[in-house]
VMD Tcl script that draws the C-alpha trace (Angstrom):
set ca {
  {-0.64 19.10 2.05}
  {-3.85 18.32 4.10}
  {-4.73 14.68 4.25}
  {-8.67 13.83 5.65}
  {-8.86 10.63 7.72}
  {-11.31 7.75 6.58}
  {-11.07 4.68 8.93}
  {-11.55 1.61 6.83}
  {-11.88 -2.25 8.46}
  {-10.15 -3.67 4.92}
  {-6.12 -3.76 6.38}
  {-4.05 -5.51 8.48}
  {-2.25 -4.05 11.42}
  {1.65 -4.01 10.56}
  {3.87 -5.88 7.11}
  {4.81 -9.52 8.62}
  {8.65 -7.81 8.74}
  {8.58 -5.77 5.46}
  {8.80 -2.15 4.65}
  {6.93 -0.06 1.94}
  {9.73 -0.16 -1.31}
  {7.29 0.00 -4.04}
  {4.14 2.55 -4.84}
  {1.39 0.94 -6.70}
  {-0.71 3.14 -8.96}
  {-4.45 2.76 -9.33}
  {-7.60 4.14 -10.80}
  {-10.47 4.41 -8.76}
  {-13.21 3.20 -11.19}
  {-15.64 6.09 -9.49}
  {-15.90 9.12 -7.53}
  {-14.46 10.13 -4.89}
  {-17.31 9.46 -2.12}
  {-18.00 6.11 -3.54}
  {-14.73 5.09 -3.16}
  {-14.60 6.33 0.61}
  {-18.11 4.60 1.01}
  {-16.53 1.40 -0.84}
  {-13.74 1.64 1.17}
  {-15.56 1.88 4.49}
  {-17.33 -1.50 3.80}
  {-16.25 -4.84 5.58}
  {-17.87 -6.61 2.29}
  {-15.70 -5.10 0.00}
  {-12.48 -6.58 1.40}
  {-10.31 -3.73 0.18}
  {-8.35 -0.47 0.49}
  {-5.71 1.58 -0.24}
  {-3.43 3.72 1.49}
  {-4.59 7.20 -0.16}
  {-6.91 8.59 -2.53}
  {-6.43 11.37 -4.72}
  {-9.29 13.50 -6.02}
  {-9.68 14.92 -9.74}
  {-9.86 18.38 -8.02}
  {-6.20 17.59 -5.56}
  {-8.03 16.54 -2.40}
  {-6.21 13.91 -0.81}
  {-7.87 11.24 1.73}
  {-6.09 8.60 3.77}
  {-7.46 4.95 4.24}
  {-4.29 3.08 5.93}
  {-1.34 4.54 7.44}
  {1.75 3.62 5.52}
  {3.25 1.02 8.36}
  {0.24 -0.84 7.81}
  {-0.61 -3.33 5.23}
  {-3.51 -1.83 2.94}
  {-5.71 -4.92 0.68}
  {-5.07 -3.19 -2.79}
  {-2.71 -5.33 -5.19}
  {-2.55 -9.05 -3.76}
  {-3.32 -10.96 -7.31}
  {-0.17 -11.42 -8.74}
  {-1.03 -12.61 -12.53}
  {1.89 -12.33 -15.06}
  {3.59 -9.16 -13.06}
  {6.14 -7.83 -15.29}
  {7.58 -5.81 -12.06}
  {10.23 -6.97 -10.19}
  {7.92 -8.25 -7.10}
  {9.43 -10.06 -3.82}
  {9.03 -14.00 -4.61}
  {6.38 -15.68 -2.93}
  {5.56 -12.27 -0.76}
  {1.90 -10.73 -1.05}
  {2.78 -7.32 -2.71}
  {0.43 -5.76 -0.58}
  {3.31 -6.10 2.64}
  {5.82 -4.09 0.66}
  {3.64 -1.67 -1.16}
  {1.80 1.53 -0.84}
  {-1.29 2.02 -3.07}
  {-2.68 5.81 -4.39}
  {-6.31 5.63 -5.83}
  {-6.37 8.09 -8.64}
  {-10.04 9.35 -8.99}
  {-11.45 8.93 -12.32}
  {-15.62 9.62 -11.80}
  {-16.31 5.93 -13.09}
  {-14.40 6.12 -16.72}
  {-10.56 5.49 -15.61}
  {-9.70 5.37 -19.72}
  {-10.87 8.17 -20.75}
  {-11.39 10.73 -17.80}
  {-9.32 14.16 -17.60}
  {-7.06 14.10 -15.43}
  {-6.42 17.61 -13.91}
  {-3.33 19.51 -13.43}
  {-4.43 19.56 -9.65}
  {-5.06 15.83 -9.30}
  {-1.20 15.34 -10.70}
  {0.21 18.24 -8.46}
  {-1.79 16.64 -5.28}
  {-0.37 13.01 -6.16}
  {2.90 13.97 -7.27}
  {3.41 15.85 -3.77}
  {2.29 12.52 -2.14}
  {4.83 10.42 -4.13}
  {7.47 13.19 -3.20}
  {6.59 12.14 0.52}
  {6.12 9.33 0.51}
  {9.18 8.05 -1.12}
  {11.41 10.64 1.82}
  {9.63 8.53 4.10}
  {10.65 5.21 2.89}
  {13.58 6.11 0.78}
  {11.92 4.58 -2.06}
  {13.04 5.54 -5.34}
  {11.39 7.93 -8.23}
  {11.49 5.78 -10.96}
  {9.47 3.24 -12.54}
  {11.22 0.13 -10.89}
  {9.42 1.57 -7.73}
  {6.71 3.62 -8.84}
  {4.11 1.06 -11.04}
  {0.58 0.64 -12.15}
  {-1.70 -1.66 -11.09}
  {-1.57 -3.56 -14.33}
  {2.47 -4.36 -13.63}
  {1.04 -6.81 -10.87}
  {-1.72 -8.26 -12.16}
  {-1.60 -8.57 -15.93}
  {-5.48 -9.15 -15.83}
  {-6.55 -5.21 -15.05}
  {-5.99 -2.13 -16.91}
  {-5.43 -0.18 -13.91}
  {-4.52 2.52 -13.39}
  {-6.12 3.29 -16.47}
  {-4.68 6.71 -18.17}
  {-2.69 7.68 -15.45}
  {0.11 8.88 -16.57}
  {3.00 7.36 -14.15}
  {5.74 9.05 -15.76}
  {4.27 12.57 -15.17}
  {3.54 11.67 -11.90}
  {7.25 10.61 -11.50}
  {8.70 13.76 -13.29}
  {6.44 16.02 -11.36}
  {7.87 14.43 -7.78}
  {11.29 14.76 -9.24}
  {11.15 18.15 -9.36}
  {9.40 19.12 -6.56}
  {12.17 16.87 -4.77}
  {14.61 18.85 -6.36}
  {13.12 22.22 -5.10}
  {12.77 20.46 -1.54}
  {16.93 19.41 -1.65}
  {17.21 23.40 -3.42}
  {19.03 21.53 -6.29}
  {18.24 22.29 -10.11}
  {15.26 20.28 -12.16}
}
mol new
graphics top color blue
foreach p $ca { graphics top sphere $p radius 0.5 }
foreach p [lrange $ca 0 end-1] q [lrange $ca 1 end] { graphics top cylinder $p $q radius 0.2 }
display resetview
């Protein structure tokens, strides 16, 4: 999978001791370029680690042993979080592009293969587990948003699944 570069100034360099175990799901709440221009801006005070494109591009804000400013409001999580740790230090976060209407947007078989290939690598990387103690929306953090919007998490799970399966040459 190609990845394009953005530099953003809106992480921190390392995790104060703590590894990625957890992937945090977003929606982007625009297009693609906005989101890299958003991104890009000291005002904005955030990032993520990737973003994935309705048509499968995929674009890199943060590498992964960095800490990316994406899901720091905890408000009546109802994932199992670190106590008193900013989520942000043990989590990755994937934009999903959504062209400014996360609810209701279509959601393209490439956009899911593209993001479901990232989880798949992602979670080699880190060892973190395919499954939705480890793989959460947005929303699971901070009870406040309705992000990631329609993504659908458990396709996104399924679909790394099996490509992990293909990957190991076991059976799906």
């Amino acid at each position: 999978m190609q990845v394009a570069r953005y530099p953003t100034p809106n992480s921190t360099p390392g995790r104060s001791g703590f590894t990625p175990r957890v992937v945090v799901v977003h929606t982007s709440e625009g297009i693609f370029s906005s989101v890299v221009s958003w991104f890009a801006d000291p005002r904005s005070r955030v990032s993520a680690h990737y973003l994935v494109a309705l048509d499968g591009r995929v674009a890199q804000f943060v590498e992964e042993g960095n800490t990316a400013h994406h899901a720091g409001r905890v408000r009546n999580p109802t994932a199992q979080l670190v106590p008193d740790a900013n989520p942000n230090l043990y989590t990755i976060g994937i934009e999903f592009e959504d062209r400014g209407d996360p609810s209701s947007v279509r959601r393209p078989d490439e956009q899911y293969r593209a993001g479901a290939t990232l989880l798949r690598a992602i979670s080699l990387r880190w060892g973190i587990d395919l499954d939705r103690g480890h793989v959460i929306g947005h929303r699971e953090i901070c009870a406040t948003k309705s992000c990631p919007g329609n993504v659908d998490i458990d396709r996104l799970i399924r679909e790394a699944r099996e490509g992990l399966m293909g990957t190991l040459g076991g059976e799906g």
